[in-house]
C-alpha positions as CSV (number, residue, x, y, z in Angstrom):
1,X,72.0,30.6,-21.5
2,X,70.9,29.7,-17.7
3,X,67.4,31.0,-18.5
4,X,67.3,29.0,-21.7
5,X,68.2,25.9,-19.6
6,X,65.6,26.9,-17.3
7,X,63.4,27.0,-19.6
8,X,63.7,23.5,-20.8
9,X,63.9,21.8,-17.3
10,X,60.8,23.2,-16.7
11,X,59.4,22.1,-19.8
12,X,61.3,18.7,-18.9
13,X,59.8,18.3,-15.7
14,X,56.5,19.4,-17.2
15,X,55.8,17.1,-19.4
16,X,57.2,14.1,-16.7
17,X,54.1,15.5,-14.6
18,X,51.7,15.1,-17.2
19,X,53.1,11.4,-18.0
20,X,52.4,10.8,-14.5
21,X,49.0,12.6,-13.8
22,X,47.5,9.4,-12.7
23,X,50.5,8.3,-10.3
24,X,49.5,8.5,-6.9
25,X,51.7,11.2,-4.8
26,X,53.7,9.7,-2.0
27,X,53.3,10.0,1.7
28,X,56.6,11.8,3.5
29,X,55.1,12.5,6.6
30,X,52.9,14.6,9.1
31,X,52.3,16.1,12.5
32,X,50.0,17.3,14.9
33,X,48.0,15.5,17.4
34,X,45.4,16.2,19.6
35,X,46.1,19.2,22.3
36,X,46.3,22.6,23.3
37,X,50.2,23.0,23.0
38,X,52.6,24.4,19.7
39,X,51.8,22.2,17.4
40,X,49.0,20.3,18.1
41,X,45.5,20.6,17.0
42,X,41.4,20.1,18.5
43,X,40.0,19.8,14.7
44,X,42.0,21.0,12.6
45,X,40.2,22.5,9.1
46,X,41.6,24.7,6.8
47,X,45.4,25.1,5.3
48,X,47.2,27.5,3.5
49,X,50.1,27.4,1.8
50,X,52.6,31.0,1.8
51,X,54.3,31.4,-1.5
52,X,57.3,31.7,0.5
53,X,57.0,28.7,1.9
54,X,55.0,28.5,5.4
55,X,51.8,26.4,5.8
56,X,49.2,27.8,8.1
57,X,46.6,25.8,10.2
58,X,43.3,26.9,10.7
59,X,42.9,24.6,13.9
60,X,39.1,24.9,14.5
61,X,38.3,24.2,18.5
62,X,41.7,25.9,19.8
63,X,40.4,29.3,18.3
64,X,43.8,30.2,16.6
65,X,45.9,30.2,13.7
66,X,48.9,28.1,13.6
67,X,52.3,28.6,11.4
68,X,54.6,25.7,10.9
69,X,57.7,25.5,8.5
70,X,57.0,23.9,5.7
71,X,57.6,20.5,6.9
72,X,55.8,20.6,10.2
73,X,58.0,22.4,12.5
74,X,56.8,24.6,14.3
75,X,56.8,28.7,14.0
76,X,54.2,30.5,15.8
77,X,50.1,31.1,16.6
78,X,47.8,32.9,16.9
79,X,44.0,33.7,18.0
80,X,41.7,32.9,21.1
81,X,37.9,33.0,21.5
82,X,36.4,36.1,21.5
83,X,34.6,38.4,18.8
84,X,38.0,41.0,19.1
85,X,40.1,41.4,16.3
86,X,42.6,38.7,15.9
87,X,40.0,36.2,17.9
88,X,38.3,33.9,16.4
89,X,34.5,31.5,16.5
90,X,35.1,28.9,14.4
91,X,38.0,29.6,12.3
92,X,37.3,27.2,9.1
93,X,39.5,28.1,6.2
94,X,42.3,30.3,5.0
95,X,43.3,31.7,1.6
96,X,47.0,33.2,0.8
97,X,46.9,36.6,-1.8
98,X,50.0,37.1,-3.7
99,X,50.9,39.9,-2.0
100,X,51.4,36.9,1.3
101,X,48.5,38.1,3.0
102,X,46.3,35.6,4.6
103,X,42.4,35.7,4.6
104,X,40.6,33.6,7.4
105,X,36.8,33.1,7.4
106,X,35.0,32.2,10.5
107,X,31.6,30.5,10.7
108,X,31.0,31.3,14.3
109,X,30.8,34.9,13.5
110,X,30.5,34.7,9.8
111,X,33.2,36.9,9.0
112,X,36.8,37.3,7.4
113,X,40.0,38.9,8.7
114,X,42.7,39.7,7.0
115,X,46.3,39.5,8.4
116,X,50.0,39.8,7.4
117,X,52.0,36.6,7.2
118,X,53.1,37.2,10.7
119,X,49.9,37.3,12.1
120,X,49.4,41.5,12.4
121,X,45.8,42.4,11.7
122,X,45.1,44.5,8.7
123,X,40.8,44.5,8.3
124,X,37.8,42.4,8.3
125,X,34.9,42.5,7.0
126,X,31.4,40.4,7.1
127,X,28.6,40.2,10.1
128,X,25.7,37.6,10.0
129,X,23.0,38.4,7.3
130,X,21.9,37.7,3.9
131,X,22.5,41.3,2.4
132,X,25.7,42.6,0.4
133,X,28.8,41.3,2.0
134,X,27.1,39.6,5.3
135,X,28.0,35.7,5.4
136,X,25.8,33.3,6.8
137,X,28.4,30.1,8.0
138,X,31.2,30.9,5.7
139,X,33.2,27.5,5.3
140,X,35.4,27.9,2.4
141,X,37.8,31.3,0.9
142,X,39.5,31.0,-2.5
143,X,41.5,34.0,-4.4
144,X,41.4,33.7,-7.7
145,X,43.8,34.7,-10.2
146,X,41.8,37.9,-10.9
147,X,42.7,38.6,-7.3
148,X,38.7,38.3,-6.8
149,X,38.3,36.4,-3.0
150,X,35.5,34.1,-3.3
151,X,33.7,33.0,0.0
152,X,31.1,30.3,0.2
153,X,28.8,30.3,2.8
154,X,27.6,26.5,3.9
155,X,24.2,27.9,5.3
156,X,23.6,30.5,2.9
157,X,24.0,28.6,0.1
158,X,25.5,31.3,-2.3
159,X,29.0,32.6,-3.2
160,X,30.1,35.7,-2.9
161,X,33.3,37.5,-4.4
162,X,35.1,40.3,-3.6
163,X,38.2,42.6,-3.7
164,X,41.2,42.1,-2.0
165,X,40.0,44.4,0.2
166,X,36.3,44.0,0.9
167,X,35.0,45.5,-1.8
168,X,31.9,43.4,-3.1
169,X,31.8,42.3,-6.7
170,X,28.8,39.6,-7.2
171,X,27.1,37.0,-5.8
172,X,25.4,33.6,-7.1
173,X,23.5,30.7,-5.7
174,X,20.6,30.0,-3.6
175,X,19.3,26.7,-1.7
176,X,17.9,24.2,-4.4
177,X,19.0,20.8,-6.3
178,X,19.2,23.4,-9.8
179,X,22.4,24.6,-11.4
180,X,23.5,27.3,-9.5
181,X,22.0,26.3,-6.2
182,X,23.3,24.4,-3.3
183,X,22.8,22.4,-0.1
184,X,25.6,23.3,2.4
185,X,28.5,24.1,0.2
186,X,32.0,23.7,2.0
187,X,34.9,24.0,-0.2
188,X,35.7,26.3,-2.9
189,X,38.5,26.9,-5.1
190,X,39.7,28.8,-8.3
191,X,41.4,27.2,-11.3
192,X,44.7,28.4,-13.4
193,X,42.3,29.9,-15.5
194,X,39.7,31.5,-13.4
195,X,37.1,29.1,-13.0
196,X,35.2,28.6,-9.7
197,X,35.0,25.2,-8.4
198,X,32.4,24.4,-5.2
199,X,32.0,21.5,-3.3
200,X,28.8,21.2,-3.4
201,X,28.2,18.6,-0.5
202,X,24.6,17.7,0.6
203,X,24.0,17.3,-3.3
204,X,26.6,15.1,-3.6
205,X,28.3,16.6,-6.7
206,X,31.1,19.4,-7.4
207,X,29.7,22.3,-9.7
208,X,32.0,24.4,-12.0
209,X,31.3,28.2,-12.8
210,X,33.0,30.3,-14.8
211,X,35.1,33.7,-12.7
212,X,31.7,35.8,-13.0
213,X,29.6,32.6,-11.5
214,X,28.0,31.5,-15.0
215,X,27.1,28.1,-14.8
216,X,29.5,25.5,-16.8
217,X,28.7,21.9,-15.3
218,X,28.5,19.8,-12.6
219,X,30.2,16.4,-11.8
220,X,28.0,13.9,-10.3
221,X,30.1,12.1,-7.0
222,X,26.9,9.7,-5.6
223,X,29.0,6.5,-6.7
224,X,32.5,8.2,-5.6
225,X,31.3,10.0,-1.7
226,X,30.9,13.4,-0.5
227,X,33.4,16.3,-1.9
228,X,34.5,18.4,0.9
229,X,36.9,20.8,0.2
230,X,39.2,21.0,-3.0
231,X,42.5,22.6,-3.8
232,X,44.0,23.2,-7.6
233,X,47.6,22.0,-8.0
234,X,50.6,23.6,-10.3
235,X,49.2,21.8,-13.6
236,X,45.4,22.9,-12.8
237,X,44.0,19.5,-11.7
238,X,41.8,19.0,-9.1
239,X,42.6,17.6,-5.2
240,X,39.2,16.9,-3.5
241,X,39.0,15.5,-0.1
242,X,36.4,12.7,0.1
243,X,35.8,11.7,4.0
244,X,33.5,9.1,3.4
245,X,36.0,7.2,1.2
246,X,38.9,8.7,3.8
247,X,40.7,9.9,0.5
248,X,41.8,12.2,-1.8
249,X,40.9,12.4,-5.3
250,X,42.3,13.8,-8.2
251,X,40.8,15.2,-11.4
252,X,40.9,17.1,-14.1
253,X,39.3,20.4,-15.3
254,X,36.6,18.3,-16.8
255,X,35.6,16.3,-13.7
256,X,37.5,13.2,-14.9
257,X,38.9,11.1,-12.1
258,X,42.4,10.8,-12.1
259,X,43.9,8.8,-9.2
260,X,43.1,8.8,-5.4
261,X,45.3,8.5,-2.5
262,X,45.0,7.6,1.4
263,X,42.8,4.9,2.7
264,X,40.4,4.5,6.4
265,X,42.7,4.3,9.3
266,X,45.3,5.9,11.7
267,X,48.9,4.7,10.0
268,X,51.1,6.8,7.9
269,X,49.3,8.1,4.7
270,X,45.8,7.1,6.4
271,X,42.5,9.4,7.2
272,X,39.3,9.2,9.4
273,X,38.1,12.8,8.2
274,X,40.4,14.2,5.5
275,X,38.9,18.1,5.8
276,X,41.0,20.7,3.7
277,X,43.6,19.8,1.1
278,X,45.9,22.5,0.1
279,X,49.1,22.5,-2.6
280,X,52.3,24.2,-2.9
281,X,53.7,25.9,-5.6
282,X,55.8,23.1,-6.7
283,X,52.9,20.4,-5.9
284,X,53.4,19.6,-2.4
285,X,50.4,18.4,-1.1
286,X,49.1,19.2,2.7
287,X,46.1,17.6,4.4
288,X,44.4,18.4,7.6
289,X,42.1,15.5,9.1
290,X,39.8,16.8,11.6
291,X,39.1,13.4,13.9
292,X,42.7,12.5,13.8
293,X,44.4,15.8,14.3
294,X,47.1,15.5,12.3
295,X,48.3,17.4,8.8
296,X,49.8,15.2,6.3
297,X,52.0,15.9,4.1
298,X,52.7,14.0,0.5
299,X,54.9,14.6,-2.5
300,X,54.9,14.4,-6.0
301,X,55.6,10.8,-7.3
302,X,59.1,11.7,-9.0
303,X,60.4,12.9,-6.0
304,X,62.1,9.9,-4.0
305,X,61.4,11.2,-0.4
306,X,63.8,9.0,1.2
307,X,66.8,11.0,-1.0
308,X,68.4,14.7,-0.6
309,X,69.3,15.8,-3.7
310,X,72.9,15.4,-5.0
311,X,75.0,18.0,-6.9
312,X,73.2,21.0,-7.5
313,X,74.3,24.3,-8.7
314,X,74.1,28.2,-6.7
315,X,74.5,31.0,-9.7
316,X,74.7,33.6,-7.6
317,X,72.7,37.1,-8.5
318,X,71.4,38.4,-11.7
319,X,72.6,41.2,-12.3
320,X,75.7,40.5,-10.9
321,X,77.2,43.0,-9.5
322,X,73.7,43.8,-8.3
323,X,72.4,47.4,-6.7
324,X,69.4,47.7,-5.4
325,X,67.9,44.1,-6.0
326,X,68.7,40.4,-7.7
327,X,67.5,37.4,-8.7
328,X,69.6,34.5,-6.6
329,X,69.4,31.7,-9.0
330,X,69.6,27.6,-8.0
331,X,69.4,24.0,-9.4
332,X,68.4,21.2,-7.9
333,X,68.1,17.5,-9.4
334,X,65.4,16.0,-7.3
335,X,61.8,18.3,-5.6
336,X,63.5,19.3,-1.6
337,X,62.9,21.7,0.9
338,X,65.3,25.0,0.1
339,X,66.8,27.2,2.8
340,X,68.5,30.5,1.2
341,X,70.5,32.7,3.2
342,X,72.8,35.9,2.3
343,X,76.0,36.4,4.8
344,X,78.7,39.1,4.8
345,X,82.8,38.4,4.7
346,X,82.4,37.6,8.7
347,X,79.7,34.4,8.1
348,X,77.4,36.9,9.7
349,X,73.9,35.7,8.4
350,X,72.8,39.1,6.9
351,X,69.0,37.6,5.4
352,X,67.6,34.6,5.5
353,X,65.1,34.5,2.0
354,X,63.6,31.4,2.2
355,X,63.9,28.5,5.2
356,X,62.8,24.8,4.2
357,X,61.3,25.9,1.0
358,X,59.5,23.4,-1.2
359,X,61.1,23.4,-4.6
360,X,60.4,20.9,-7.4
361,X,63.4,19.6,-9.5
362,X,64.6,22.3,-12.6
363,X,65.9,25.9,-11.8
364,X,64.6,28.7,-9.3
365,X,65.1,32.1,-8.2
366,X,64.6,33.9,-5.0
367,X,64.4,37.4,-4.9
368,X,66.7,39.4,-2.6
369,X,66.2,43.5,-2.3
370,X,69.3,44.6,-0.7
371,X,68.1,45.0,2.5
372,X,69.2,42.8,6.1
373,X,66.8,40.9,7.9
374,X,65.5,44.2,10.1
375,X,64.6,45.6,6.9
376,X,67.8,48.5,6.8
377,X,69.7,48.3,3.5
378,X,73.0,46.7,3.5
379,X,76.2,48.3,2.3
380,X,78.2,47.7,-0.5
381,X,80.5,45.2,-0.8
382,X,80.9,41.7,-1.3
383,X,78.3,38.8,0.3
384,X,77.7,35.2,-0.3
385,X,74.8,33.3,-1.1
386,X,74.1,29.8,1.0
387,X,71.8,27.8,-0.3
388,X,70.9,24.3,1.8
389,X,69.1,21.3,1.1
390,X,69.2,18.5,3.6
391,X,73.1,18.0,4.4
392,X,74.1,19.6,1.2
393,X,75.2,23.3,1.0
394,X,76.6,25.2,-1.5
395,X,77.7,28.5,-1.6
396,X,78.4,31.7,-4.6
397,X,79.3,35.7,-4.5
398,X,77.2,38.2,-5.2
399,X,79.0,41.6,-5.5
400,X,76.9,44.9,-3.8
401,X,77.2,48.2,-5.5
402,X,76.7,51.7,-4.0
């Protein structure tokens, strides 16, 4: 029965979206500034979203990585200049994998890294060229739903894709004004169904491809700006960041301009340079601005920012009893930010599964495997589940097994 009802809240919520695809999001807030310290940024580019959560900040002069919490604070960072491993030239953009991992492309040495979510270096690959999986400027990463990484290069005019890890696939494009070709590509990213979308910016236009680089059309912006870098949101429109209109804009799959958001200026909800636009999982909506140094961050238009969310319901684990791993299921009424925590008989926080969370309205599910926060498996017995949302809290059993 709670799965059926899950079902149709989503459906619910859905088809509210939909009604309301050309609503403007809202602005809730940002952070940054320009600096050297936690938090701060000297040009910061590209964003990327965990699906746990975590937004990452590829800030550009500082030579690092940056993690914050989902609504700004904070976490950790990481990088300096150098041509090491785990230093950067010119870190531009960041894509997430489903497995968490983070892919980071740099134009100063026209390569990618790979790292965990907590900043551990795993392989890189690249080295400047025009052969087989050599970059020349890479400025935009996107993994697609075929898991295929797709890098565009801004001075090599081509795309390139690849496995998850390194592995080369294909490559398209060459410099021109033709289909297929490009002047100084930027941003690139991959839609619900597996089609390739570039910024393709000195030509003034946005060119669609389908997953193996087969030309499909191109979207004339001369009367709109420049497209810089574009992002694909839960319902597979379009989010393209347009700094000469110091905007957003929104589409659809068929180039069809939906709403815009953000205007010139330095207030709340303003841009000078909006760089990289990146989206959550439930349609929260992060951009960078590189002359400003800030990271904005908006949220859908049904969601009244200035709320928490009222009675909402904790189900506990399914199974329940559970023994080796559950789905902790929750409700919420309004889109928050979701911290999950398991605890033992004492109040002894025993795993923290999610912290400030972005959830849209409807029914979730966080996966927990039995195991403590060190990673050691916990022993049977009986636990809570705490789930928080702004100064609500709301708590349910869940029963361990041997």
């Amino acid at each position: 029965m709670r799965r059926a009802l899950a079902l149709l809240t989503t459906i619910s919520w859905m088809a509210c979206a939909v009604a309301r695809a050309d609503t403007p999001p809202v602005y809730y807030g940002r952070w940054g500034g320009m600096g050297t310290a936690d938090g701060q940024f000297n040009v910061p580019r590209g964003i990327g979203v965990d699906p746990w959560g975590p937004v990452f900040v590829a800030d550009y002069n500082n030579q690092r990585v940056q993690k914050f919490e989902p609504l700004g604070s904070f976490v950790t960072a990481w990088g300096s200049f150098g041509s090491d491993t785990s230093q950067f030239n010119g870190v531009w953009d960041i894509a997430f994998s489903k497995a968490g991992n983070l892919y980071v492309v740099e134009g100063g040495q026209s390569r990618l890294q790979e790292f965990t979510r907590n900043g551990f270096f795993i392989r890189q690959w690249g080295g400047f060229g025009t052969g087989i999986g050599q970059f020349q400027t890479p400025t935009g990463i996107a993994i697609g739903p075929n898991l295929g990484v797709y890098v565009c290069e801004r001075v090599g005019n081509r795309i390139q894709e690849f496995d998850l890890n390194g592995g080369f696939i294909r490559s398209w494009g060459s410099q021109g004004l033709g289909d297929g070709q490009f002047l100084a590509p930027r941003g690139i990213a991959v839609g619900l169904d597996g089609s390739v979308y570039v910024a393709d910016w000195f030509n003034d236009r946005i060119q669609k491809f389908d997953s193996t680089g087969a030309f499909v059309a191109k979207w004339d912006w001369s009367s709109i700006g420049t497209p810089n870098y574009i992002a694909v949101d839960p319902q597979g429109n379009l989010l393209v960041t347009n700094p000469p209109g110091h905007n957003v804009v929104k589409l659809d799959t068929n180039g069809n301009v939906l709403t815009s958001f953000g205007s010139s200026g330095n207030a709340p909800g303003q841009f000078d340079t909006p760089e990289k636009v990146a989206v959550s999982a439930a349609g929260f909506i992060y951009v960078s601005d590189s002359v400003l140094n800030f990271v904005s961050l908006f949220v859908p238009a049904t969601v009244d920012a200035a709320r928490s969310p009222g009675e909402f319901a904790v189900y506990g684990s399914v199974p329940q009893p559970m023994t080796s791993q559950a789905d902790i299921g929750f409700a919420l009424p309004h889109a928050a930010p979701v911290t999950v925590g398991i605890y033992d008989i004492t109040g002894r926080l025993v795993r923290e599964l999610c912290r400030d969370r972005c959830e849209s309205a409807g029914e979730h599910e966080v996966a927990w495997d039995r195991s403590d926060d060190h990673g050691r498996r916990v022993p049977a017995g009986v636990y809570q589940v705490l789930v928080r949302s702004g100064s609500f809290a709301r708590a349910n059993k869940v029963t361990v097994l041997p």
